[in-house]
C-alpha positions as CSV (number, residue, x, y, z in Angstrom):
1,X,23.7,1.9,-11.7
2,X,22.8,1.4,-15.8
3,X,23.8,-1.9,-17.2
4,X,24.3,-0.9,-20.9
5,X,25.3,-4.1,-22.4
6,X,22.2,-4.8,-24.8
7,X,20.3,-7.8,-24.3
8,X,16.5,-9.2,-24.4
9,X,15.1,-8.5,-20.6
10,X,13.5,-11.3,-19.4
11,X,10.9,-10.4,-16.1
12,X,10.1,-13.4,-14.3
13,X,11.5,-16.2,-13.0
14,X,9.3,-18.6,-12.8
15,X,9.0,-22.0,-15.0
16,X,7.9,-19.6,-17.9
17,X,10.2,-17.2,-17.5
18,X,13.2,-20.4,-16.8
19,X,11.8,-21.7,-20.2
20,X,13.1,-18.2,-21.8
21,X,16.3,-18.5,-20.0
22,X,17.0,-22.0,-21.8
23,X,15.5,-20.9,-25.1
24,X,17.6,-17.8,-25.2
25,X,20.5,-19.4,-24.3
26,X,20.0,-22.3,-27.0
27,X,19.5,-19.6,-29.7
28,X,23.4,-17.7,-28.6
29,X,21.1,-14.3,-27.7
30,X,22.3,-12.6,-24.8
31,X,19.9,-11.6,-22.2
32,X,19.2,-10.9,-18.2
33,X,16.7,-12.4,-16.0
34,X,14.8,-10.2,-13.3
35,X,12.8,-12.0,-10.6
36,X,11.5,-10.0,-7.9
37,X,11.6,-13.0,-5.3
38,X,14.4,-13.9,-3.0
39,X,15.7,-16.7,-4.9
40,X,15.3,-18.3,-8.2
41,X,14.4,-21.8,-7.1
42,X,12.3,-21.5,-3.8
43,X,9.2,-23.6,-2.4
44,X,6.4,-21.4,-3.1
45,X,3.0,-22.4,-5.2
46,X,1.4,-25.4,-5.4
47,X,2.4,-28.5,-7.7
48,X,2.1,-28.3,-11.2
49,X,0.7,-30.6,-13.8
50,X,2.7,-30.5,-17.0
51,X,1.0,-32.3,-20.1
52,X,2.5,-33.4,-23.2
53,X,2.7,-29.9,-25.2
54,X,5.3,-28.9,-21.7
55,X,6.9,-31.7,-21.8
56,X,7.5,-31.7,-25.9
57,X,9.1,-28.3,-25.5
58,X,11.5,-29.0,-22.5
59,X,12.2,-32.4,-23.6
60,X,14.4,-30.4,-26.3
61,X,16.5,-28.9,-23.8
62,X,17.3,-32.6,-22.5
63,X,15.7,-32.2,-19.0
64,X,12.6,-35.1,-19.6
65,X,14.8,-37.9,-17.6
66,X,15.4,-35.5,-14.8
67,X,11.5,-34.0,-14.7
68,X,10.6,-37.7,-14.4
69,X,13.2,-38.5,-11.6
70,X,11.2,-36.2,-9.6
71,X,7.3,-36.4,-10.5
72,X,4.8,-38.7,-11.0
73,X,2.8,-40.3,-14.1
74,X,-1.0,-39.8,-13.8
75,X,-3.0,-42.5,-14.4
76,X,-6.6,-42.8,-13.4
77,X,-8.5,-40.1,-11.5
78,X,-11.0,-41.5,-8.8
79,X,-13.5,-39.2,-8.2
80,X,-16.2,-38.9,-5.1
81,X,-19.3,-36.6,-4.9
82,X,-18.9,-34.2,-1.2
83,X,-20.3,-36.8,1.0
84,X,-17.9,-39.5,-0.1
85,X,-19.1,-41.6,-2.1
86,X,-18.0,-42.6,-6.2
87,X,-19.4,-41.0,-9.0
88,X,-16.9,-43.2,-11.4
89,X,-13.5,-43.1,-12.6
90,X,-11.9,-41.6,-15.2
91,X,-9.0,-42.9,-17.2
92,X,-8.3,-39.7,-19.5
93,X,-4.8,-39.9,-18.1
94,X,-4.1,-43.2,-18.9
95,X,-5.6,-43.0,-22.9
96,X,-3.0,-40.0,-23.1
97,X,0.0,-41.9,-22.1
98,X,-1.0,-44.3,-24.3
99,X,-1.8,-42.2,-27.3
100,X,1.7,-40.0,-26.4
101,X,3.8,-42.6,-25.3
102,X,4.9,-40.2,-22.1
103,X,2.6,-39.8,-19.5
104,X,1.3,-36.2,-18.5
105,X,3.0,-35.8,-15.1
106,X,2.8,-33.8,-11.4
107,X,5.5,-32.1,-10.2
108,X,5.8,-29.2,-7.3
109,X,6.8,-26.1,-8.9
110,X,10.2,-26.2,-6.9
111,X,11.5,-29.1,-8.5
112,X,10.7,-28.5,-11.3
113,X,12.6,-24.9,-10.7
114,X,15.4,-27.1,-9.7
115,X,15.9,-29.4,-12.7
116,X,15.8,-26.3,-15.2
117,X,18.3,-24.1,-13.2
118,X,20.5,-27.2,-12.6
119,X,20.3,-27.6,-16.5
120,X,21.3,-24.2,-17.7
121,X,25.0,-23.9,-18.2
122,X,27.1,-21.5,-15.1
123,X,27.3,-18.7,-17.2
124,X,23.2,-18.3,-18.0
125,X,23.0,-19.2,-14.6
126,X,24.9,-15.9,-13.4
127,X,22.2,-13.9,-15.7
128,X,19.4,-14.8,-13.1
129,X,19.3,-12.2,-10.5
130,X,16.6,-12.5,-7.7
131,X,15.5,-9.3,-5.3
132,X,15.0,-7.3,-9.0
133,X,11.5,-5.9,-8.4
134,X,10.5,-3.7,-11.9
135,X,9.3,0.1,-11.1
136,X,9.1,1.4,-14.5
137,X,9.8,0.5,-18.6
138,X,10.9,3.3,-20.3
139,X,11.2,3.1,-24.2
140,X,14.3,4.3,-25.5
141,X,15.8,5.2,-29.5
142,X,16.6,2.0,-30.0
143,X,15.7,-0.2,-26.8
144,X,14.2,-0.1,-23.5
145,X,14.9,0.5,-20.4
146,X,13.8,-1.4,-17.0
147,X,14.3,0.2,-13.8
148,X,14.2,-1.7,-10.6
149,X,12.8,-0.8,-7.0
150,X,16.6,-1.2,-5.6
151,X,18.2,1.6,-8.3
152,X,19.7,-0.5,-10.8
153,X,18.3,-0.5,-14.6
154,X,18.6,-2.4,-17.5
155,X,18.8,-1.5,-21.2
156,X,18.3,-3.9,-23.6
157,X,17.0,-4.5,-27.3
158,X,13.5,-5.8,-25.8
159,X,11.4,-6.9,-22.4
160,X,10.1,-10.0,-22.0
161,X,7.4,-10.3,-19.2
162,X,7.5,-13.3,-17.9
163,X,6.1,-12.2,-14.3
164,X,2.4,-13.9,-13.8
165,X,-1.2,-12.6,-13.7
166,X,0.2,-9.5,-11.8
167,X,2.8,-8.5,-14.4
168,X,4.8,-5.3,-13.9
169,X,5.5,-5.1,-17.6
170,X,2.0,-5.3,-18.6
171,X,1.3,-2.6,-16.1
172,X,3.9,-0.4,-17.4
173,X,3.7,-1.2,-21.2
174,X,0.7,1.4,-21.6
175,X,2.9,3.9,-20.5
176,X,6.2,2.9,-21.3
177,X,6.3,5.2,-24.0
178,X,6.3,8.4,-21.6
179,X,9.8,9.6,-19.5
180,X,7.3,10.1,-16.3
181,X,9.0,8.6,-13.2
182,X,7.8,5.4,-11.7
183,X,5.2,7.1,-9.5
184,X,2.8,8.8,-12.3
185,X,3.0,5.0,-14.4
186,X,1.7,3.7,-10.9
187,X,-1.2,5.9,-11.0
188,X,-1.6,5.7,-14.9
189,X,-1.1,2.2,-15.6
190,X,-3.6,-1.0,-16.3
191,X,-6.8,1.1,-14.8
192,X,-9.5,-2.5,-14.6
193,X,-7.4,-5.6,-14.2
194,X,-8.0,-7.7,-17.4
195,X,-9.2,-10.8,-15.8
196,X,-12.3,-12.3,-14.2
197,X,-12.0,-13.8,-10.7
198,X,-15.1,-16.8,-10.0
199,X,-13.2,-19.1,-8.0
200,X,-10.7,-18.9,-5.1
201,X,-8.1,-21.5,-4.3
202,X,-6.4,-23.3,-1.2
203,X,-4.2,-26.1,-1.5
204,X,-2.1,-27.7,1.0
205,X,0.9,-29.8,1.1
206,X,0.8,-33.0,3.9
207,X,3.0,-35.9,4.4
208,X,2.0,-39.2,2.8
209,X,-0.3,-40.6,5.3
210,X,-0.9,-44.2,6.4
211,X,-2.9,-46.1,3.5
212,X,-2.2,-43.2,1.1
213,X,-0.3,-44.5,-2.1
214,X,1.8,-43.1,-4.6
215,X,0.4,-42.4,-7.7
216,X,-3.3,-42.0,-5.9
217,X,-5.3,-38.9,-7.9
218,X,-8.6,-37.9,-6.7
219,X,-11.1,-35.6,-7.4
220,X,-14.7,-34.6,-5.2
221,X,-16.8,-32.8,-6.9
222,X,-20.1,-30.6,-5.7
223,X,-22.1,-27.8,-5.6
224,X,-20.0,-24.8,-5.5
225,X,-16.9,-26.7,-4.7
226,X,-14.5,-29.3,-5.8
227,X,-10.6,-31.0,-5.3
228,X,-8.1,-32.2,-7.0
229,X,-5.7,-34.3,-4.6
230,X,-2.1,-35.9,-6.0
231,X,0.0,-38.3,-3.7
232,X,3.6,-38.8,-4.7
233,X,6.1,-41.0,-3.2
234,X,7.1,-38.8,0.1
235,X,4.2,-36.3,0.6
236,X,0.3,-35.5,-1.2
237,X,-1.0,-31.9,-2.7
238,X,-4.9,-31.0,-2.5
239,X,-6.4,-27.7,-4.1
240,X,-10.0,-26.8,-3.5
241,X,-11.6,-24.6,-5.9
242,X,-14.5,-22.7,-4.1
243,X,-17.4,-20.3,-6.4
244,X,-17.5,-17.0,-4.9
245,X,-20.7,-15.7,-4.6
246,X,-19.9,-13.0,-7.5
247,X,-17.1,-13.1,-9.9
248,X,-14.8,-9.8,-9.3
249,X,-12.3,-7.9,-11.2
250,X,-11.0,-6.1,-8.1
251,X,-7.6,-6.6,-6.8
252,X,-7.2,-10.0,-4.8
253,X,-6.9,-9.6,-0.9
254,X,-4.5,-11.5,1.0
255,X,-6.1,-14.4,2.8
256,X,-5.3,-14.1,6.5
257,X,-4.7,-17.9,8.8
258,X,-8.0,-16.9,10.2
259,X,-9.2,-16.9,6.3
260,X,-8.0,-20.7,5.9
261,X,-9.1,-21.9,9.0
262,X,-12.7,-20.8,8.4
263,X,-12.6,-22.0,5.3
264,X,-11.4,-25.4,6.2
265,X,-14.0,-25.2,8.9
266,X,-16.4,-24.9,6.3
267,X,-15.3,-27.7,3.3
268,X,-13.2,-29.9,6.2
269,X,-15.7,-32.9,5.4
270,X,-14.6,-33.1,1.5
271,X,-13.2,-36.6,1.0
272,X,-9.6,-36.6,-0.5
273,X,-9.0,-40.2,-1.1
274,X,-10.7,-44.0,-0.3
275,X,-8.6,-44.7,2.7
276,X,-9.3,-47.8,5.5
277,X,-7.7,-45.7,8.1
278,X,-10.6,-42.8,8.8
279,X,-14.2,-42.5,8.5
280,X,-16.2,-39.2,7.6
281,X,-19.0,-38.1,8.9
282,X,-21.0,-40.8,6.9
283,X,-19.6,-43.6,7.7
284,X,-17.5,-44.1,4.5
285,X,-14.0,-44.7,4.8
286,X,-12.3,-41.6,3.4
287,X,-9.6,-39.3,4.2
288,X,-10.9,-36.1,4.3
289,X,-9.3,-32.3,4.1
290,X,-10.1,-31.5,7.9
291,X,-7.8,-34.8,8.7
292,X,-4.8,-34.3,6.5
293,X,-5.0,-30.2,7.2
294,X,-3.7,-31.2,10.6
295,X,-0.9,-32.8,9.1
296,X,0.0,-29.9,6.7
297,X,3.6,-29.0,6.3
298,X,2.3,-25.6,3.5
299,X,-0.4,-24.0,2.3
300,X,-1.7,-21.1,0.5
301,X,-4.7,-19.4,-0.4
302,X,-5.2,-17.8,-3.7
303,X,-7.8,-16.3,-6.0
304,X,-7.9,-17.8,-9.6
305,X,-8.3,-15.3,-12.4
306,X,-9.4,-16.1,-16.0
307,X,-9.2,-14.3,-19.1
308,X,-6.7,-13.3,-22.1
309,X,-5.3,-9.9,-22.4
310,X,-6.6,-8.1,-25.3
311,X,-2.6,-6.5,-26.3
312,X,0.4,-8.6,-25.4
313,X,3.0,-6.4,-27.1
314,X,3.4,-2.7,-27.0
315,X,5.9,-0.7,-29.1
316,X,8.1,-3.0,-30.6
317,X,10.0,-3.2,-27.2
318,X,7.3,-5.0,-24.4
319,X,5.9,-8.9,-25.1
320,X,4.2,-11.2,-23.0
321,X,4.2,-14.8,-22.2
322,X,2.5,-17.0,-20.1
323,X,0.2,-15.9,-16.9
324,X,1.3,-12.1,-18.1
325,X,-1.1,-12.5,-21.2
326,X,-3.5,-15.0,-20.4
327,X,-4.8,-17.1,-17.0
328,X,-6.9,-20.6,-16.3
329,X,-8.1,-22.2,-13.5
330,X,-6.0,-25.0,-12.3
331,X,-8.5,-27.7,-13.1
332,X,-6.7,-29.0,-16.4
333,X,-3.3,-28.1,-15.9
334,X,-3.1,-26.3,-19.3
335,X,-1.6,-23.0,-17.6
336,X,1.5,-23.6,-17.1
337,X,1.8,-25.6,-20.7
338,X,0.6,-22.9,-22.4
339,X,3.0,-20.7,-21.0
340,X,5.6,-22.9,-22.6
341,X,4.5,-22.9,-25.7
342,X,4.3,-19.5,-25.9
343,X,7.9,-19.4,-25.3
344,X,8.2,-21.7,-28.4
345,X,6.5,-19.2,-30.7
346,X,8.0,-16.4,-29.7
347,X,11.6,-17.4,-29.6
348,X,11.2,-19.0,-32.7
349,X,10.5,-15.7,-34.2
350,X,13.4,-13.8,-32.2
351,X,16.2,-16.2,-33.3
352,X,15.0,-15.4,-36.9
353,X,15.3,-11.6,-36.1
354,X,18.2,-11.8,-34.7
355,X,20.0,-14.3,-37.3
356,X,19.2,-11.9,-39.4
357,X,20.7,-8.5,-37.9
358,X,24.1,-10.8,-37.3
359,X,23.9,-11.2,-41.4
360,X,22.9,-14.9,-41.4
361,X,22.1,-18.1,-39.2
362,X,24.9,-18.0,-36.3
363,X,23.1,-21.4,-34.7
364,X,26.3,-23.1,-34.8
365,X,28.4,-20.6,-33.2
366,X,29.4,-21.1,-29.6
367,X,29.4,-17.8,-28.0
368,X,26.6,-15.7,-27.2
369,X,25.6,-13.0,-29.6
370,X,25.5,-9.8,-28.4
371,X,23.3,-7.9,-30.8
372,X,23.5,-4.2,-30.9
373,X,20.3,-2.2,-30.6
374,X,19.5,-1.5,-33.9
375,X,16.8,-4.2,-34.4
376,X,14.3,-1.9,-36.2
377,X,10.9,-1.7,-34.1
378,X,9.0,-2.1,-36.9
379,X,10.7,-5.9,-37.4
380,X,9.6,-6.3,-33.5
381,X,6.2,-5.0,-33.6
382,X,5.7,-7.5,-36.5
383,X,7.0,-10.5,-35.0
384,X,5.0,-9.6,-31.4
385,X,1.9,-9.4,-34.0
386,X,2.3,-13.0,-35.9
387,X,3.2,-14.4,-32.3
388,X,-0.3,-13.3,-30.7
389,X,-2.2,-14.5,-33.3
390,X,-0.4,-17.6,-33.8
391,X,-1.4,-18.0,-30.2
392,X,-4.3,-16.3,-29.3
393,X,-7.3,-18.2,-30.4
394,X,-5.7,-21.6,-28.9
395,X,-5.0,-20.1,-25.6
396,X,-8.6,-18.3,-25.5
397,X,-9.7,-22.1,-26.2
398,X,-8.2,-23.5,-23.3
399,X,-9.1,-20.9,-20.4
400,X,-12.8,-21.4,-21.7
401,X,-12.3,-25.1,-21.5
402,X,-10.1,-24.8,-18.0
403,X,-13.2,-22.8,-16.8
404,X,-16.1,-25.1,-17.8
405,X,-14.1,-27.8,-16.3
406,X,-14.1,-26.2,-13.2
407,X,-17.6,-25.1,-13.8
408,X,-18.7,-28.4,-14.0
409,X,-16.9,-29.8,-11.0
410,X,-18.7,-27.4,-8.8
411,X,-22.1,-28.6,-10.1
412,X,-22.4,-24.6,-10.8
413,X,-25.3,-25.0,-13.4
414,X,-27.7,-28.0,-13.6
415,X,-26.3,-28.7,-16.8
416,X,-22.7,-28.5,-15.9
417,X,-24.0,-31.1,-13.4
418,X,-25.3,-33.6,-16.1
419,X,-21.7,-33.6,-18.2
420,X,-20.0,-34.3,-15.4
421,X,-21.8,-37.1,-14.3
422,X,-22.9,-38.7,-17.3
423,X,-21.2,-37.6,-20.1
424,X,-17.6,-36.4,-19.4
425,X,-17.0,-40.0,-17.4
426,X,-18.0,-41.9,-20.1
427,X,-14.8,-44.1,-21.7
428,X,-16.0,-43.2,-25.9
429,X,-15.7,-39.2,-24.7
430,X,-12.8,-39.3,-22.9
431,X,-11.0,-41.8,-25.9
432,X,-12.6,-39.2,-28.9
433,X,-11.1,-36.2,-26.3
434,X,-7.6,-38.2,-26.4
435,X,-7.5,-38.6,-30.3
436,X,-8.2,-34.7,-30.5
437,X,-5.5,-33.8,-28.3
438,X,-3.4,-36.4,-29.7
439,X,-3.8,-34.6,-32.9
440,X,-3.1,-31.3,-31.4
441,X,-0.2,-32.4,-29.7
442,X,1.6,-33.6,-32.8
443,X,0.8,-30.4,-34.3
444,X,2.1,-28.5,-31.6
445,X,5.1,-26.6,-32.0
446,X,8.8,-26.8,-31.2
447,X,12.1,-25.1,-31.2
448,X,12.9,-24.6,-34.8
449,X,16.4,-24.3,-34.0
450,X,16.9,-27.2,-31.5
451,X,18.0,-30.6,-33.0
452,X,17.2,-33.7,-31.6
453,X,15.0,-36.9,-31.4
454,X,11.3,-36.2,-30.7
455,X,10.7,-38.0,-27.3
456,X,6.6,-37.0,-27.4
457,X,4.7,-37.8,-30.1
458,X,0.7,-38.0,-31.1
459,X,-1.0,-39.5,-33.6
């Protein structure tokens, strides 16, 4: 089955991909979503920490009030060495609400899936379809074509790939150009995976235990390992970030329950929060990962790959946002942000292109334009340009920051040791580091085509 009607292609459904969904659907371009899970909003990854460049971008869609409903503000981190004790506080999170004037936030990944579905009108709603796993891009005159694993395919005037580290449509997009079924692009495609693996991840979900509060944020930091905890009103996240021996660009293996339990095993003594009800092995009065891992309700067990991808558009007809084109570790939350912004950039350009072809600015129009494929490629392939380089050098500054960061945490060089301890603590850093992001944030950009009241603002 072919579904001719032309549209933009969006693969991946995740709070990237959602963010496309809304920003199409503000900008009256027609389009389809493809998510290769069961379901759109599901519980699957680990909580997310969105900043105030996220949060500046969806606020425009009118969704801050509900994001707040259901996540918490950070404040100030607390933060142990392995055996228990503190190494200091930091209170980075609480200059930057008060720089911003809205405080960076943690959020699981499902509801935050759930407040940007619930926000999208029914009819962009029925454009999500889940089970849509992508075999094969195909370029066409004047389109492309996606083909799924169940037989259906997709033409449209573009691809978006929204679909994570892993992305199908960066696979394909070498070869999207050829008519060769889905097979020979399996065996052709994306040779060396572009990024570098040096840290694993397992994080866990757990009820909020006895003496645990809301709001609590913790970090232990150590040689070759170190957490970030969160507690929230009903239940706590912890991810451990653990240096593998040697960083790796092979393809990630699937962690088995024998996996996690050795591995708990091995870091079970890392303290996860000052708490009066348990002891460690010390004597200090800390909860640690081997007592709230018996109270887990999820977990998961994930490499972490860095890097930016060197091509994020192929053709005139492929573009990638998000995980797709570039990957951090956890440790700063910028991921996920970044993602976002991209989606700012991007569609920005888009809605031009497309005003355009429609023979001036439909913005205030109602219905959604159906454009007919005869956006030149040429028009495209410019537009994918400006957008990578508009990007590129900020996000290739925040995976080298997100990877020191984690770097330092895990004690991994004896100078990465000294900042954290006695440098990155220290209130005049952290309050200079706020200004510069302050500055950054108010630079950062929005939806040219959205009106409304800026709700997150920087100096």
């Amino acid at each position: 089955m072919v579904v001719t009607e032309p549209k933009i292609i969006v693969v991946g459904g995740g709070p990237v991909g959602m963010t496309v969904a809304h920003a199409l659907t503000r900008a009256n371009i027609d389009f389809v979503l493809l998510e290769s899970r069961a379901s759109i909003v599901m519980a699957a990854g680990a909580s997310l920490v969105m900043s105030q460049i996220g949060l500046r971008a969806l606020s425009q869609f009118g969704v801050l009030p509900d994001i707040e409903k259901v996540s918490s503000p950070l404040s100030i981190c607390k933060r142990f060495n392995h055996q228990g004790q503190t190494i200091g506080d930091t209170k980075l999170f609480s200059y930057l609400r008060e720089n911003h004037g809205c405080a960076s936030r943690v959020i699981t990944r499902r509801d935050l899936m759930q407040v940007l579905f619930d926000a999208l009108p029914d009819e962009a709603q029925s454009k999500l379809l889940p089970n849509k796993k992508v075999s094969s891009l195909h370029k066409t005159e004047d389109g492309v074509v996606v083909k799924c694993t169940d037989g259906t395919s997709y033409e449209g005037t573009l691809v978006i790939g929204a679909d994570g580290a892993y992305s199908a449509v960066r696979k394909h997009m070498a070869t999207m150009d050829s008519q060769h079924d889905a097979q020979e692009q399996d065996s052709n495609s994306e040779k060396e995976p572009p990024y570098l693996t040096t840290y694993r991840c397992f994080w866990m979900r757990f009820p909020r235990l006895p003496g645990i509060a809301p709001g609590d944020m913790t970090e232990s930091h150590g040689p070759q390992a170190t957490t970030q905890y969160f507690a929230s009103e009903d239940s706590a996240v912890v991810a451990v970030y653990e240096r593998l021996p040697q960083p790796t660009r092979r393809p990630p293996r699937r962690y088995t329950d024998e996996d996690e339990a050795a591995f708990v095993a091995r870091w079970g003594h890392l303290p996860l929060d000052d708490n009066p009800h348990y002891r460690n092995a010390e004597g200090v009065r800390v909860l640690t990962l081997e007592e709230a891992y018996a109270h887990r309700v999820q977990t998961g067990f994930i490499n972490l790959e860095e890097g930016v991808v060197a091509d994020w558009s192929r053709g005139g007809r492929a573009v990638l946002v998000g995980d797709a084109a570039h990957k951090f570790t956890p440790s700063t939350g910028a991921g996920c942000n970044n993602g976002i912004v991209d989606v700012v950039v991007l569609v920005n350009k888009l809605h031009k292109i497309f005003a355009m072809a429609d023979g001036g600015d439909s913005s205030s129009s109602s219905s959604i334009r159906k454009p007919a494929n005869v956006i030149p490629e040429d028009k495209l392939t410019a537009a994918f340009r400006e957008y990578q380089e508009a990007r590129f050098n900020t996000v290739a500054f925040h995976c080298g920051f997100s990877g020191r960061a984690t770097s330092n945490a895990s004690w991994a060089t004896p100078w990465g040791k000294f900042m954290d301890l006695y440098v990155l603590s220290v209130d005049l850093v952290l309050r200079l580091l706020v200004r510069w992001a302050a500055g950054k944030t108010a630079l950062s950009p929005v939806f040219d085509f959205i009106e409304g009241e800026e709700m997150v603002k920087g100096f």
